[in-house]
Each structure stands twice: as structure tokens, then as C-alpha cells.
C-alpha positions in Angstrom: -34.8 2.4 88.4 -36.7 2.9 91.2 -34.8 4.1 94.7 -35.1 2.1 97.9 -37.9 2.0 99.9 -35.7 2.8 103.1 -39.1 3.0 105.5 -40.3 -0.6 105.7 -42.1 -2.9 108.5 -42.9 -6.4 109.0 -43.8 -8.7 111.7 -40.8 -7.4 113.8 -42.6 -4.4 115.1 -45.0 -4.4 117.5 -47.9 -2.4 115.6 -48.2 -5.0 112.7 -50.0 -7.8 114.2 -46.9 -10.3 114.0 -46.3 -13.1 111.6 -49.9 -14.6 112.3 -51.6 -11.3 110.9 -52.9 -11.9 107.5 -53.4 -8.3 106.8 -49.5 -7.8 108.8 -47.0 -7.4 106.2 -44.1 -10.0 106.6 -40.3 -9.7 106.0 -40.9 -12.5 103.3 -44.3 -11.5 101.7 -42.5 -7.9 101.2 -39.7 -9.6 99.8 -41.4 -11.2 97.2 -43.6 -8.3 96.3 -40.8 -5.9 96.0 -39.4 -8.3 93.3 -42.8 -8.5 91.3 -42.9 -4.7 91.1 -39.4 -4.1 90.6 -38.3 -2.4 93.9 -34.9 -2.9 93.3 -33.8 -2.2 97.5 -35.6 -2.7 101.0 -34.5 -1.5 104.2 -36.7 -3.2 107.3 -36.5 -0.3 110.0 -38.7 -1.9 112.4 -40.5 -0.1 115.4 -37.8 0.6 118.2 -39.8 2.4 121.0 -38.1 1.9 124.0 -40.4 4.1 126.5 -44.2 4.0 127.1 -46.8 7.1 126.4 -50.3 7.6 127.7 -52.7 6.2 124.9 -56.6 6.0 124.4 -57.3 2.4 123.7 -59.8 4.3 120.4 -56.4 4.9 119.1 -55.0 1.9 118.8 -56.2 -1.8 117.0 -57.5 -4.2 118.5 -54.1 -6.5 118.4 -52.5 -3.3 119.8 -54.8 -2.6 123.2 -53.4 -5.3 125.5 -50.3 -3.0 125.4 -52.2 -0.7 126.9 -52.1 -1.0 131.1 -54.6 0.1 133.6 -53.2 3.7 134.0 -53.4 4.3 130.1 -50.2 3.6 129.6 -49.0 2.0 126.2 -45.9 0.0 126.5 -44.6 -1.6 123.2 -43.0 -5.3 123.8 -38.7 -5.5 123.9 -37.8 -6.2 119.7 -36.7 -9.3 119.1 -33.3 -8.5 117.6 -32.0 -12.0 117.0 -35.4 -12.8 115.5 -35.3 -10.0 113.3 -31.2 -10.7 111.9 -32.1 -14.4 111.4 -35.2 -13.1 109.4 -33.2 -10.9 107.2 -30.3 -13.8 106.4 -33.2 -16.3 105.5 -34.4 -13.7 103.1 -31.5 -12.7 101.4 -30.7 -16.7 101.0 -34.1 -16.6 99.5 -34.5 -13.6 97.5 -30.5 -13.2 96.0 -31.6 -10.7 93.7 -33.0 -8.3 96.2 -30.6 -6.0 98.2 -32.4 -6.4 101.5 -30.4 -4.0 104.2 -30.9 -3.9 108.1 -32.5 -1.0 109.6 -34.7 0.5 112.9 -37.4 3.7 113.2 -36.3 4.5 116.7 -38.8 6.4 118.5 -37.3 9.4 119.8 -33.7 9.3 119.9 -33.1 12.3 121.9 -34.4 10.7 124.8 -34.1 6.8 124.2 -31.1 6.3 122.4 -28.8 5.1 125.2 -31.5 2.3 126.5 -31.9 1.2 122.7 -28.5 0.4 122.3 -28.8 -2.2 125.2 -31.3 -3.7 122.9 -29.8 -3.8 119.7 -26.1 -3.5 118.3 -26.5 -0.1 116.0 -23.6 -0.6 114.4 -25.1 -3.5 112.6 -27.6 -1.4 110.9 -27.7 0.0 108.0 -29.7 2.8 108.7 -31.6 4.7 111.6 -34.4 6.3 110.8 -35.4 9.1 113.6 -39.0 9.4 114.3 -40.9 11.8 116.9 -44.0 10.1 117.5 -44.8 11.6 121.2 -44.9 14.8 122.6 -44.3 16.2 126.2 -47.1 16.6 128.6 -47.2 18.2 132.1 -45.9 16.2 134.7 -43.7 14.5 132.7 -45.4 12.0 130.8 -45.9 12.1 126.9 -48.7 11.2 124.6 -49.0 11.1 120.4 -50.7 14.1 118.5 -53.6 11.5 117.6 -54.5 11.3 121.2 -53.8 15.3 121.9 -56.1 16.5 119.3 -59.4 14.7 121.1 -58.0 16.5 124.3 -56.9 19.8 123.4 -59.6 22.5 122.6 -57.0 24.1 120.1 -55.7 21.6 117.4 -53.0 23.8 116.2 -51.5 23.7 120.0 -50.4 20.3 118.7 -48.9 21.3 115.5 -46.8 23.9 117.1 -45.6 21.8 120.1 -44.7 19.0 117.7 -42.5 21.3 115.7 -41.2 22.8 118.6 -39.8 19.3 119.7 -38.0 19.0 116.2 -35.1 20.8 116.7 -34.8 19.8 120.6 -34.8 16.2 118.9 -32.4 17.2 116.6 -29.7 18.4 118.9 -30.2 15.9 120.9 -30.5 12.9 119.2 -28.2 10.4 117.1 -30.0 9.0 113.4 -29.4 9.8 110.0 -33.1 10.1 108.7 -36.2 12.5 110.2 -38.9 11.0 108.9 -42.4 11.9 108.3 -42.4 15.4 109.2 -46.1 15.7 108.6 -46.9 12.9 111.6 -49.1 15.2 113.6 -50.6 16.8 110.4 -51.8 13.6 109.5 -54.0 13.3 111.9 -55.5 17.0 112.3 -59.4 17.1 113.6 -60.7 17.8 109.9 -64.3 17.0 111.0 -64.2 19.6 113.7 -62.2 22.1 112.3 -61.6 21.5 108.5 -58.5 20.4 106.3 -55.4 21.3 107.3 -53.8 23.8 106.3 -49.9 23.9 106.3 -49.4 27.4 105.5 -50.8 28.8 109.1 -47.4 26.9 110.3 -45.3 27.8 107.3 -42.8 29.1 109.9 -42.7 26.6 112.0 -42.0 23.7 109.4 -39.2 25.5 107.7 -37.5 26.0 111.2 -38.0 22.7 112.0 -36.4 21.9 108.6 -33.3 24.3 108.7 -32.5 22.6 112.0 -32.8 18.9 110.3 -30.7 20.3 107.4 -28.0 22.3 109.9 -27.5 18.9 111.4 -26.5 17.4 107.8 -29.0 14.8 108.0 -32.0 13.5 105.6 -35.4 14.1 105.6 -37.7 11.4 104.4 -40.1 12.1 102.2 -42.9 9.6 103.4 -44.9 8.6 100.7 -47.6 5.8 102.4 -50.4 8.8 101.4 -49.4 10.6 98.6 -46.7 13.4 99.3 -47.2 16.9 100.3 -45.9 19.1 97.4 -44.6 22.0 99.7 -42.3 19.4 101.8 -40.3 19.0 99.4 -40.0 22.8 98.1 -39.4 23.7 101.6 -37.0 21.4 102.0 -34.8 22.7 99.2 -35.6 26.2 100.0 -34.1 26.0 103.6 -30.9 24.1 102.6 -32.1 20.5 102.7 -29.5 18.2 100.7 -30.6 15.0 100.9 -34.0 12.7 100.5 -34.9 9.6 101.6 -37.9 7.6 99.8 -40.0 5.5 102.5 -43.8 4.1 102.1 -43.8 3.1 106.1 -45.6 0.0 105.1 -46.9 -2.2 107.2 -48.8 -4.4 105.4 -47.1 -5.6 102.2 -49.4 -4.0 99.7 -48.1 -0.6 100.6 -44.4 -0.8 99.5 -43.5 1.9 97.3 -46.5 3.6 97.7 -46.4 6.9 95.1 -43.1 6.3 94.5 -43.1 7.5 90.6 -45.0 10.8 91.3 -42.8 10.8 94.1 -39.4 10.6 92.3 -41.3 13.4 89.7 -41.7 15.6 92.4 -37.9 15.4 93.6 -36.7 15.7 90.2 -38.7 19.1 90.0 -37.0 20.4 93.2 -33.4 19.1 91.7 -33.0 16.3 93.8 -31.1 13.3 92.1 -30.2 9.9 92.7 -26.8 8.4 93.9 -25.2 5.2 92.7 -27.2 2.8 94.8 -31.0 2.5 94.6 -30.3 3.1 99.1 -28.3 5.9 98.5 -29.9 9.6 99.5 -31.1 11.5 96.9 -28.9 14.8 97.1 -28.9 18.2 95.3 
């Protein structure tokens, strides 16, 4: 059986597009596709960013740029909690078969977390995924590695202050998941300055990862490309316990995304599953 896909959006965050999207993937359209493929859990951790970053409007889609103000500044619109838990009952009426759990990627918790709370009741949730999407720039204001790396003359700069930031979010924040670790890899300059390479921040990435698995929490092996062998191996190699599987759809078609070489690859580093397909894989 496969395991949950515990990293799951639909029209209730703001990136998607909303329900009007027909590319957007939608809390019911997942529904249904995760029982044709036989995904036997989903958890919808929708987008909670509660404070704004600089942008580039080249960085965003089209549907996204409106957010963007007149002094750069992208501010994603207040979730629609209520919206979201009247979603999920209607699709767990619909789909009985399913076990559909409640869940939010909140955008980082070490400094949000408090003015989240007054949007949405945490203890409702099944799970919180923790997610560093910005990083700190001078002055104060903050800004996502996609943007840094058309700014910065030195790409790795951005690497290396993104996994700086991991362990500050770490002690500082409140979630049970870090997910994608890779997030500023993802989008290294390889036309400028070739693939990246992981190893040239081998230390780095396994500090980052003894502070995740210090904490006792899970790191999320994000499998919306196909998974980075070494995350996993470093993972188990600086005391990481537990896994969580997450394709960070968006758009329906995505859900469990490299999932079975994904679960080969976990199995290899002695990772197994718990009694629920939501449960952390733990070694």
C-alpha cells in the first residue's frame, strides 16, 4: 500500500489559481484521482503565509502578479479557513473510502506562527507542515531564493543563507514536518553557472539536518521532481527518524508523484512504514 501523500494543494491556496483554474488542482478533482490510482490517504496542507516578501512579478504567474503591490511587495490573500473545513466534510461525504485529513504548509513558523493562529484553529489540523520559503535581506525585508539568484552575483550565497536559516527556524518555530529541504536548490542558475552540485554544501545540509532531527521532528521527502538520492542517506546518517512522503501538488495530475521509487529509496535507507498509510515512516 502506498503511504499518504501528506503535501497536498487545492484551490485553498493562493498560488493555485482557485477553483476556476482548469489547470488548479481542486480538493474534489484530487479526491477522485487519488482513488483511481490507489492513494490510499491525502492530507490538504494548504499555503498559510501570513507575511509579504519582495517579489519580481517574472517569478510569479500570471494569476499570481496582482498580489504583487507597487513597491514589489507580494502579499498572499487571508485563507479561507471555513471555506477550506466545509471543503474537506463535503469530500469525505463524497469520497467515504478515502481517509482525507486536515492540514496547512505554514510559511515560516519561526516568525509567523503566533499571527497564523488568529487565522486558523491549529488544533484542528492534522498536521503542520513547516516550510522556509523566504530568506532575510538587509533592512529587514525578505525575498525567495528564486528572486535572490537573478540578484546576487554568487548563487551559492543563497544556498548557504537558506541553510543557515534552518536551524534558526527550527528553534524557533512550532510544526511537525520540514519540508522540501532542497527549495533553494531547485531553483539554482544552471544556465549561468551549471547543475547543481549538492556536495560543495555537503556540510551545510547535514547541519541543517542534525538540527531538524535534534528537534525530533520529520523531514519530508518531496517527491513533485523525482527525489534526490543523497537526502535521504543524509538523513539517516545524521540521526533522522522519521519521513514524510509529499508530491506538493498543485494541480491534480501531480499526486504521488515518484512515489514507488520513492518508497524504494526509503526502504534502502531502512526506513519503514507505520500502521497508517499518514503515519511517518521511522527507522
Amino acid at each position: 500500500m502506498l503511504p499518504a501523500d501528506a503535501h497536498v494543494h487545492s484551490e485553498f491556496s493562493w498560488d493555485t489559481g482557485g477553483p476556476s483554474s482548469a489547470a488548479a488542482g481542486t480538493m474534489r478533482r484530487t479526491c477522485s484521482r487519488a482513488v483511481r490510482i490507489g492513494v490510499p490517504a491525502v492530507i490538504f496542507t494548504e499555503h498559510l503565509d501570513v507575511s509579504g516578501w519582495q517579489a519580481a512579478p517574472e517569478d510569479f504567474t500570471e494569476h499570481q502578479r496582482p498580489l504583487i503591490d507597487g513597491d514589489g511587495l507580494m502579499q498572499p490573500p487571508t485563507f479561507d479557513a471555513d471555506g477550506y473545513f466545509d471543503s474537506i466534510e463535503r469530500c469525505r461525504h463524497e469520497f467515504p473510502d478515502l481517509r482525507i485529513l486536515t492540514g496547512v504548509e505554514l510559511g515560516q513558523p519561526h516568525l509567523d506562527r503566533r499571527a497564523a493562529e488568529a487565522l486558523i484553529d491549529f488544533s484542528a489540523l492534522d498536521r503542520v507542515n513547516g516550510s522556509l520559503h523566504t530568506l532575510p535581506l538587509d533592512g529587514g525585508q525578505r525575498s525567495e531564493p528564486v528572486t535572490l539568484f537573478r540578484g546576487w552575483t554568487d548563487p551559492s550565497e543563497v544556498v548557504w543563507r537558506y541553510l543557515t536559516e534552518v536551524p534558526v527556524m527550527v528553534a524557533n518555530g512550532d510544526f511537525e514536518v520540514f519540508t522540501h529541504i532542497d527549495y533553494a536548490a531547485r531553483y539554482w542558475p544552471t544556465d549561468e553557472h551549471g547543475p547543481f552540485d549538492h556536495t560543495l554544501f555537503e556540510d551545510g545540509y547535514r547541519q541543517a539536518m542534525r538540527a531538524i532531527a535534534s528537534s525530533g521532528r520529520a523531514l519530508e521527502m518531496n517527491t513533485g521532481r523525482p527525489l534526490r538520492p543523497w537526502i535521504p542517506q543524509w538523513w539517516a546518517e545524521e540521526g533522522g527518524r522519521a519521513v514524510s512522503f509529499g508530491s506538493d501538488d498543485h494541480a491534480t495530475a501531480g499526486l504521488a508523484a515518484n512515489f514507488h521509487e520513492t518508497v524504494a529509496l526509503l526502504d534502502h535507507f531502512g526506513f519503514t512504514p507505520g500502521s497508517r498509510p499518514e503515519d511517518f515512516w521511522t527507522r
